[in-house]
N, C-alpha and C positions, 0 to 999 in steps of 0.2 A: 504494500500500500504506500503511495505516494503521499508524504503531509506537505500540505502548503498554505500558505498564511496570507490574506488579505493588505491593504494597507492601515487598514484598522487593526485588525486583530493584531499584524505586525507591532507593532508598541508594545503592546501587552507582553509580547515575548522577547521584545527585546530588551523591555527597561533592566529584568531582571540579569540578563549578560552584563550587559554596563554598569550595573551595579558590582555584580562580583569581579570588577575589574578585567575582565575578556574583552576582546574583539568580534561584535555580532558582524555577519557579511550574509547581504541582500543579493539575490539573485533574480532576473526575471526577463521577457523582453522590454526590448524598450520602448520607452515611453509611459510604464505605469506609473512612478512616484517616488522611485527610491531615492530622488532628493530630495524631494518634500517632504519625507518623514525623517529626514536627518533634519531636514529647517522645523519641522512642527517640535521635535524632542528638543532642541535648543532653544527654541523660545518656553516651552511648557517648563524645563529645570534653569532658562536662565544662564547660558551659555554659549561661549563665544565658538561662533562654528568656525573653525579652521579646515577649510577645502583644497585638499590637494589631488589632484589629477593625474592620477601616478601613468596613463599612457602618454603624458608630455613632461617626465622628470626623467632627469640620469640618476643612476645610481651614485655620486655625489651627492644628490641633493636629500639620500637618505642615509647616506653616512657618515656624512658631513666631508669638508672640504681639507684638506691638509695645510696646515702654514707652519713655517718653522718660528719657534719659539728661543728668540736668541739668548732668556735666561737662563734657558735650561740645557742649550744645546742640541734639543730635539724639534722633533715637528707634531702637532698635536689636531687634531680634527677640530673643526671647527664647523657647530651646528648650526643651519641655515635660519635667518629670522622667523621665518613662516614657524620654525616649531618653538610651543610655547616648553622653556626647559628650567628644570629644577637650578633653583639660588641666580638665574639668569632673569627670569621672568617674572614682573609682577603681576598677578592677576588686576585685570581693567576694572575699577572702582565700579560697586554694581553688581557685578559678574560673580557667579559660583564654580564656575568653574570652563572648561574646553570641553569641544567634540571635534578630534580630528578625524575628518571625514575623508578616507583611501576612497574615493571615488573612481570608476572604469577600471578596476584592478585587475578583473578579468582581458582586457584590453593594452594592460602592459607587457610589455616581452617579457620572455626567462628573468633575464639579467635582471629587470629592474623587480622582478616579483621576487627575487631573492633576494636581494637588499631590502625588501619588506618585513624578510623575515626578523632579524633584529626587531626593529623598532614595534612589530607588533608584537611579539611576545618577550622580550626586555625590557620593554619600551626603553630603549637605548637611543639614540642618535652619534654615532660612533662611540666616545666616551662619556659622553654628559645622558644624565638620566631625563625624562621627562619631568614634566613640570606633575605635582603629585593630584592635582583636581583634572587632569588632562584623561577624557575618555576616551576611545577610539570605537570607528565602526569603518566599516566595506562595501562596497558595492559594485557590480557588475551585470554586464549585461550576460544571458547562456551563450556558449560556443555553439548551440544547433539555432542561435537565432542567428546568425548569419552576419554580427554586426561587431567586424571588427574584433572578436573574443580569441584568446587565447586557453587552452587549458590547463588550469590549476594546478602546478605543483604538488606531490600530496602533502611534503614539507611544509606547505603553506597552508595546506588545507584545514590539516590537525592546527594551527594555529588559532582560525576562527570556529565560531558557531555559525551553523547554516542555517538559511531562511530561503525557502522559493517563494517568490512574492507572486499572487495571481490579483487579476481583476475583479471587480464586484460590481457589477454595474449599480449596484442597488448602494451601495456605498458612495459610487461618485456620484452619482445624482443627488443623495445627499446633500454632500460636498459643493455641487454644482450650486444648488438652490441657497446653501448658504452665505455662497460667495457671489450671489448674481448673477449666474451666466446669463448670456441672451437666453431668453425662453423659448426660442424656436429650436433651439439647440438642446437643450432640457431636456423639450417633449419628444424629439428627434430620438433620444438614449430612452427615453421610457416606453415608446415605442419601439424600438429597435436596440433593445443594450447589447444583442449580442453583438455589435458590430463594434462595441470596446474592447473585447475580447478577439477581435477577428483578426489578427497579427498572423501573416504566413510569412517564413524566413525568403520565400521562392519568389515571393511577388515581384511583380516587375514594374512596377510604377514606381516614381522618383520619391513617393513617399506614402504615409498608410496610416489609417486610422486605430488613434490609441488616444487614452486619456489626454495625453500632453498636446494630440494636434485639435485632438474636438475643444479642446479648451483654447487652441490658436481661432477656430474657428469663433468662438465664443465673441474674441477681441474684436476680429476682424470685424465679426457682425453689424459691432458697436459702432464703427467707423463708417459704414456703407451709407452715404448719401440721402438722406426722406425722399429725395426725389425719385433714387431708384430701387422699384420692387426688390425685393430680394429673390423673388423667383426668375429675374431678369436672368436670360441667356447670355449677356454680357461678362456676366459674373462664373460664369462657368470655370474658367481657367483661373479662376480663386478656388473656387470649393476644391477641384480635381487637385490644385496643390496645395492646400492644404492637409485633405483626407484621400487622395487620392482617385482616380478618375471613376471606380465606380460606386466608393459611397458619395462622393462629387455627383455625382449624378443623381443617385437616385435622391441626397438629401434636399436639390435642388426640386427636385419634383415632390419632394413631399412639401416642401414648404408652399409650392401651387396646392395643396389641398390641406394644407397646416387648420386653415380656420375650420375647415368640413369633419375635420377628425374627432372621434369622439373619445373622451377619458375614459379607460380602463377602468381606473375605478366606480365610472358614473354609472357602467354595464355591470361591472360585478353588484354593486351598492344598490342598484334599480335596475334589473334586468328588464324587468315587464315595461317601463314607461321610460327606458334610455334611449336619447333620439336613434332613428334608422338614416347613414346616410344618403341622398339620392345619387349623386355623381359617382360613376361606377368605379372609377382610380381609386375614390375613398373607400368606397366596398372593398377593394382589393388591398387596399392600404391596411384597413381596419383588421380584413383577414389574418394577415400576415402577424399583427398584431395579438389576436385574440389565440392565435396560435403559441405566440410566444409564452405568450404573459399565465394561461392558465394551468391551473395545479387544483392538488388532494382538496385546497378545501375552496376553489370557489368553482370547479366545475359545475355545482347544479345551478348555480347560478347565473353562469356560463350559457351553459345548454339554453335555457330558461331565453334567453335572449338570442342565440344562435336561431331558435326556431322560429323567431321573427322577420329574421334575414330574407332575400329571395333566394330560391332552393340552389342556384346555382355554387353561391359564397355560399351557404350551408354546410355545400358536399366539398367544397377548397378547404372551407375551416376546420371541418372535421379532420381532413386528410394530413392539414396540416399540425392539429393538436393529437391525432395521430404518431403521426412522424418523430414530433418536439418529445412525446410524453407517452411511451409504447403501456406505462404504467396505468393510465386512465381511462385504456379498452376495458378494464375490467369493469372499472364505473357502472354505476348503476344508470346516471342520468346517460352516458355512452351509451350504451346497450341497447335500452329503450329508443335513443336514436335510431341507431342501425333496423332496429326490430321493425319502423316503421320503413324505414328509408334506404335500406340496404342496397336494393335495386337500382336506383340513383347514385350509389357510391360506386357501384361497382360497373 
């Protein structure tokens, strides 16, 4: 069994690494958050994030620098400012302590991912010790995401604690609506969350939808002219480089039927009196949706509103909460479907 941890739940497992003095290391593709959960722990304990980018450091700059010491006759390491170091460093007035944050660690060569090994499990910096309030954490993107990853020394390995960080979509939206995102973009992930999760290492578009670019889309949104729609054709070679050319696409096309769409929860919540759309994109839209979104406890409530549909989307929506959900043939409110309808499905 695989275990993996959200960006929520991530905290949870991590504080207690950080506390007993270890190195937690985030894994995941890119683009879900595993910098923002090193910026949320920092501000939550009050701590100065120190960001080091270990695939644009030499090994110098983790072992520090050599200069000869002409009282002593010798030459001594000399540790680079970026690290906060024991009887060198004052803590910033304020401040409880560091998070030095190994950032693309997976994405450094051999060379420099050994020079890591000191400083994270010594926390040495050639000869000088780190500073004693000074935490450390990791992150990386997986070697089968295709994005620039090296594989892990094991040396290095046993150093950290590991985390595989996945998406929630139910989590960033959250997230989204706390923080404001445009609401066309919201409802976009609440209808469609799989496609925060939709990362293929193979894709061939210059770029791909993931937390970090729906959230570019967020900004841009902000920016886009009152005078032009946003379902404007124009704007196509934004959406496509933003998320890529076919959530680009179709996001664009949902937003022509954004207003027609109905809430998920106004169907589960009011099956019987939740509007029916007329424009048939919207039916299709909506399909797609009620596929997704349904589960154990609101299928009869689901069904309940399915059967209001016109028998076409009916027989799509079933096929497709079907497909999503092989679990809820067994349903009761299912069954009953079929029992009437089967002939149509089939």
């Amino acid at each position: 069994m695989k275990y993996t941890v959200t960006p929520k739940s991530a905290k949870a497992s991590i504080i207690p690494v950080l506390m007993a003095g270890l190195c937690p290391m985030m894994s995941s593709s890119p683009g879900v958050g595993k910098s923002a959960i090193a910026t949320e722990i920092c501000e939550e304990f009050n701590l100065v994030m120190v960001d080091i980018r270990l695939s644009t450091v030499d090994p110098t700059d983790l072992n520090g620098f050599i200069a000869p010491n002409l009282a002593t006759g010798r030459a001594d390491y000399l540790p680079p400012s970026v690290f906060p170091i024991d009887g060198m460093d004052k803590l910033p007035e304020g401040k409880d302590g560091y998070l030095i944050f190994f950032d693309e660690i997976t994405a450094a060569p051999p060379a420099i991912q050994a020079a890591a090994y000191k400083v994270i499990l010594d926390r040495m910096i050639g000869n000088h010790k780190l500073h004693p309030r000074a935490l450390m954490m990791a992150a990386g993107n997986g070697v089968k995401d295709n994005a620039v990853a090296s594989r892990m020394s094991t040396a290095l390995q046993s150093r950290m604690v590991h985390f595989e960080l996945v998406v929630s979509a139910k989590e960033w939206i959250e997230h989204a609506i706390e923080k404001k995102f445009d609401p066309r973009v919201i409802a976009y992930a609440e209808h469609r969350p799989d496609v925060l999760s939709s990362f293929d290492p193979k894709h061939t578009d210059k770029t791909f939808c993931c937390p970090r670019t729906m959230e570019f889309l967020s900004k841009i949104l902000a920016k886009v002219p009152a005078s032009t729609p946003a379902h404007d054709y124009s704007l196509m070679p934004m959406y496509a480089g933003t998320v890529g050319d076919g959530i680009g696409t179709e996001f664009r096309a949902f937003l022509e039927i954004y207003k027609e769409l109905i809430k998920f929860e106004t169907i589960s919540n009011n099956p019987k009196r939740a509007p029916i759309p007329e424009e048939p994109s919207a039916l299709f839209a909506l399909s797609g949706v009620i596929g997704e979104r349904t589960d154990k406890d609101n299928i009869l409530a689901v069904m309940q509103y399915v059967e209001r549909l016109p028998i076409e989307h009916q027989v799509s929506t079933i096929k497709k909460i079907g497909a999503n959900k092989p679990e809820l043939k067994t349903s009761t409110a299912f069954i009953n479907w079929l029992d009437v309808n089967a002939k149509k499905l089939f």
